[in-house]
MIDOSE-1310 file (N, C-alpha, C; in nm, 2 decimals, decimal comma, always signed):
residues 90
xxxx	-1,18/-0,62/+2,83/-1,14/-0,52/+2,73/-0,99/-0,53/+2,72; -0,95/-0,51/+2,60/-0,80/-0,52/+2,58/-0,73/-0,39/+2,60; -0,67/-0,32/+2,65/-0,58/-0,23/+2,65/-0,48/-0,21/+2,55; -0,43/-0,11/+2,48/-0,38/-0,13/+2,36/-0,28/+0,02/+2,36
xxxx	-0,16/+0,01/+2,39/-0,09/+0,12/+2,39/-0,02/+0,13/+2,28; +0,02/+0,31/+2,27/+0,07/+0,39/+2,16/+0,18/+0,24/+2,05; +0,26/+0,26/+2,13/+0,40/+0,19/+2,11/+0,33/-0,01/+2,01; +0,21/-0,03/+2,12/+0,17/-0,14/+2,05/+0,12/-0,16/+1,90
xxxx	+0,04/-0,05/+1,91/-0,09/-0,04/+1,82/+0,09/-0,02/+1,65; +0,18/+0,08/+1,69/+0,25/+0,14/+1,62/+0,35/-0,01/+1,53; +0,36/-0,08/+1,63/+0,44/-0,20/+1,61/+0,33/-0,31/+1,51; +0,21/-0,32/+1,56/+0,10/-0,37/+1,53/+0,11/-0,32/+1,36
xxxx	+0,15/-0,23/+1,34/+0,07/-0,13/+1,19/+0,20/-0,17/+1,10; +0,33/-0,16/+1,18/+0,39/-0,14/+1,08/+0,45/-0,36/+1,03; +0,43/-0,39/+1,19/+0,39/-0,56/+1,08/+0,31/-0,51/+0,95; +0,20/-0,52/+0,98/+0,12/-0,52/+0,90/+0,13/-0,43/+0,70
xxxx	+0,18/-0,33/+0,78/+0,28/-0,26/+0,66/+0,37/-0,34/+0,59; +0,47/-0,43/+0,69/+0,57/-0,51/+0,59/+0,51/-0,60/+0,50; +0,38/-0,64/+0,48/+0,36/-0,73/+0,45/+0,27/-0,71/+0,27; +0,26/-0,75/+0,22/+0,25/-0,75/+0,09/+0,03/-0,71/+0,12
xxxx	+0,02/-0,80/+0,21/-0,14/-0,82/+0,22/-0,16/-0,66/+0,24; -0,09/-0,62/+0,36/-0,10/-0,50/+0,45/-0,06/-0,36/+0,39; -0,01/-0,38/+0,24/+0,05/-0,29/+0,17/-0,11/-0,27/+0,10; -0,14/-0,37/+0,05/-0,29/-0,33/-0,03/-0,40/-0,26/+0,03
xxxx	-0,42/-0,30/+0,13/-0,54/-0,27/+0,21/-0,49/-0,13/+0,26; -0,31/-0,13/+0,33/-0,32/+0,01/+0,33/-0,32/+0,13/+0,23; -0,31/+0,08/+0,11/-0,30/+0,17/-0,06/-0,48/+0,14/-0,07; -0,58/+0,07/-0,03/-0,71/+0,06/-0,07/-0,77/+0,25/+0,03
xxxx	-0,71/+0,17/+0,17/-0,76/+0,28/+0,24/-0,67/+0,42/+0,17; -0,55/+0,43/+0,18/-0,52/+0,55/+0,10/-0,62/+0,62/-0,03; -0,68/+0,52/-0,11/-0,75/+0,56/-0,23/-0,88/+0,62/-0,14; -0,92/+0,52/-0,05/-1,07/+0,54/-0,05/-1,08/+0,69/-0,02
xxxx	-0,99/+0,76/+0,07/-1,03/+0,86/+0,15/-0,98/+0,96/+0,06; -0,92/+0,96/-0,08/-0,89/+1,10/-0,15/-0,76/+1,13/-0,10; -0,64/+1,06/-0,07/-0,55/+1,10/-0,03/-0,43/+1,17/-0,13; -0,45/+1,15/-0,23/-0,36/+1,23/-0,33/-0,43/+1,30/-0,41
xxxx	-0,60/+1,35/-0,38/-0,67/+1,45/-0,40/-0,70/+1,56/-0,38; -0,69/+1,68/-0,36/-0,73/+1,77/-0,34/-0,87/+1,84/-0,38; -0,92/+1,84/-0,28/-1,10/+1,85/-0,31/-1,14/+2,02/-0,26; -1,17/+2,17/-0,34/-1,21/+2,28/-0,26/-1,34/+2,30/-0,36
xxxx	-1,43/+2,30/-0,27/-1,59/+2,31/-0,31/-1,62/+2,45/-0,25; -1,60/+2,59/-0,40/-1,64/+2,69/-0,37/-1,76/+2,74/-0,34; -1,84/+2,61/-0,37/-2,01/+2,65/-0,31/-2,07/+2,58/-0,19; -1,98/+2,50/-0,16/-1,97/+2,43/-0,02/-1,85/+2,41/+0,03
xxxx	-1,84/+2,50/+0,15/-1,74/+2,50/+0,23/-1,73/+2,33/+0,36; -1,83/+2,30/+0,36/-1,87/+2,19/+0,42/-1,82/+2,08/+0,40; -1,81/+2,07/+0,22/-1,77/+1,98/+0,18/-1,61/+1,99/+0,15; -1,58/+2,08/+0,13/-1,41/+2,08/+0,16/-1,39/+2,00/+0,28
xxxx	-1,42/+2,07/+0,39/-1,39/+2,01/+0,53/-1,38/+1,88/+0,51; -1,53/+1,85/+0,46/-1,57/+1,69/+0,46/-1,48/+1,59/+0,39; -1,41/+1,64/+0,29/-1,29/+1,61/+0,21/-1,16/+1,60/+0,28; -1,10/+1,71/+0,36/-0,98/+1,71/+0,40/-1,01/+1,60/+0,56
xxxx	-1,15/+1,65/+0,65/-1,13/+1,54/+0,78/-1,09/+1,36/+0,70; -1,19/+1,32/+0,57/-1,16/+1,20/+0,52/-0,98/+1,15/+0,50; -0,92/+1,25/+0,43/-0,79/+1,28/+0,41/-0,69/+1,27/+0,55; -0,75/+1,30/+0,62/-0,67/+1,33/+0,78/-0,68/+1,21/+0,85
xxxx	-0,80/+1,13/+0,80/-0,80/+0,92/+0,85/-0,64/+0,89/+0,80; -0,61/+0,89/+0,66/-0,50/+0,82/+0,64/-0,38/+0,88/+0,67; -0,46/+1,01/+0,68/-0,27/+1,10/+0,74/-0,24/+1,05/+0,89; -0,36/+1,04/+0,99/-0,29/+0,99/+1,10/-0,27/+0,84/+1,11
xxxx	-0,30/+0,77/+1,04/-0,27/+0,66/+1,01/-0,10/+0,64/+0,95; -0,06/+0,74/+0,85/+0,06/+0,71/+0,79/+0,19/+0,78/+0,90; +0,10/+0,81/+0,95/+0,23/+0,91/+1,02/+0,31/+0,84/+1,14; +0,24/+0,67/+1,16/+0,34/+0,58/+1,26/+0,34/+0,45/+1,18
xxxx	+0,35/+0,46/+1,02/+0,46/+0,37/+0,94/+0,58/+0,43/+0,86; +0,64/+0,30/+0,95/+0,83/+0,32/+0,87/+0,77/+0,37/+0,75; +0,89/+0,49/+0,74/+0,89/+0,56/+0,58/+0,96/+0,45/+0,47; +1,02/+0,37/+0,49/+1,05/+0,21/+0,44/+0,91/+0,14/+0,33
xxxx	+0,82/+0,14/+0,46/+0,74/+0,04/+0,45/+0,60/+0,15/+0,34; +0,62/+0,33/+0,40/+0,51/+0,40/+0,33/+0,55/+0,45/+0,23; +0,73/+0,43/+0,16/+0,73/+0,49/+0,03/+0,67/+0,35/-0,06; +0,68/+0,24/-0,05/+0,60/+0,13/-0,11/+0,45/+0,12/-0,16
xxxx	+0,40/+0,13/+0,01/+0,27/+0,16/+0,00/+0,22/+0,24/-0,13; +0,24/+0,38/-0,09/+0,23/+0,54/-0,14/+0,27/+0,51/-0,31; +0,40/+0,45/-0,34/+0,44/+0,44/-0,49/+0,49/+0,36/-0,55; +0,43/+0,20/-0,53/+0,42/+0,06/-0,57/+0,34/+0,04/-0,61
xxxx	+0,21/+0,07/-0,56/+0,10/+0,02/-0,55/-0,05/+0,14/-0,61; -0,04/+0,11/-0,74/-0,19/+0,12/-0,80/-0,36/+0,05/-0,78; -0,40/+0,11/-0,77/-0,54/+0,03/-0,77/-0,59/+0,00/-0,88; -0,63/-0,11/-0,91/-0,73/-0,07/-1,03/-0,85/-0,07/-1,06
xxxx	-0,89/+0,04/-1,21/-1,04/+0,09/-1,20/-1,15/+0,05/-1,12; -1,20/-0,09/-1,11/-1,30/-0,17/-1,04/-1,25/-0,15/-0,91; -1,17/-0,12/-0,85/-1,14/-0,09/-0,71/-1,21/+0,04/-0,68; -1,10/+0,12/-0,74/-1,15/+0,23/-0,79/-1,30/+0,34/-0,77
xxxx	-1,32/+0,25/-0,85/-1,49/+0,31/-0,90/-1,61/+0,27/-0,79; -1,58/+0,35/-0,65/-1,66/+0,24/-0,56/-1,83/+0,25/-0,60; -1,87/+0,38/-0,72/-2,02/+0,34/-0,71/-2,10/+0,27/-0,77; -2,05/+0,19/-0,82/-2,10/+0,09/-0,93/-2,14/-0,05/-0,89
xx	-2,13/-0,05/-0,76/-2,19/-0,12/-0,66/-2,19/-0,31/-0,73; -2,06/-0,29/-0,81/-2,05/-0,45/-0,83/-1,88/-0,51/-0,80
């Protein structure tokens, strides 16, 4: 098993960040989880939760990339519709 410390994993992300590939995939995951959504389901409290834990993947995620590399990410980068629309299952 590989060991993989704080400092690594952090250096690891923000490569990956600089990179044009690593910009998408991180703006894909940003979309997927509702990150610039705000979800409160007054008839399910459950599902609020369920909304903001989704939201809290990409926040601890963003919180050890250069602000360099996450104002790009965050406001370069659109997805579009067919990305988007994951239930259309094509």
């Amino acid at each position: 098993m590989i060991e993989i410390s704080k400092k690594t994993y952090v250096e690891a992300l923000n490569r990956l960040a600089s990179t044009d590939d690593g910009k998408i995939v991180l703006a894909a995951i940003m979309e997927s989880v509702g990150w610039n959504n705000t979800t409160l389901s007054s008839d399910d409290p459950i599902k609020t939760q369920f909304f903001a834990v989704k939201r809290g993947v990409y926040g601890a995620i963003r919180s050890d990339i250069k602000a360099e590399h996450l104002k790009k990410i965050e406001f370069n980068y659109m997805l579009t519709h067919d990305i988007k629309n994951k239930n259309t299952g094509k």
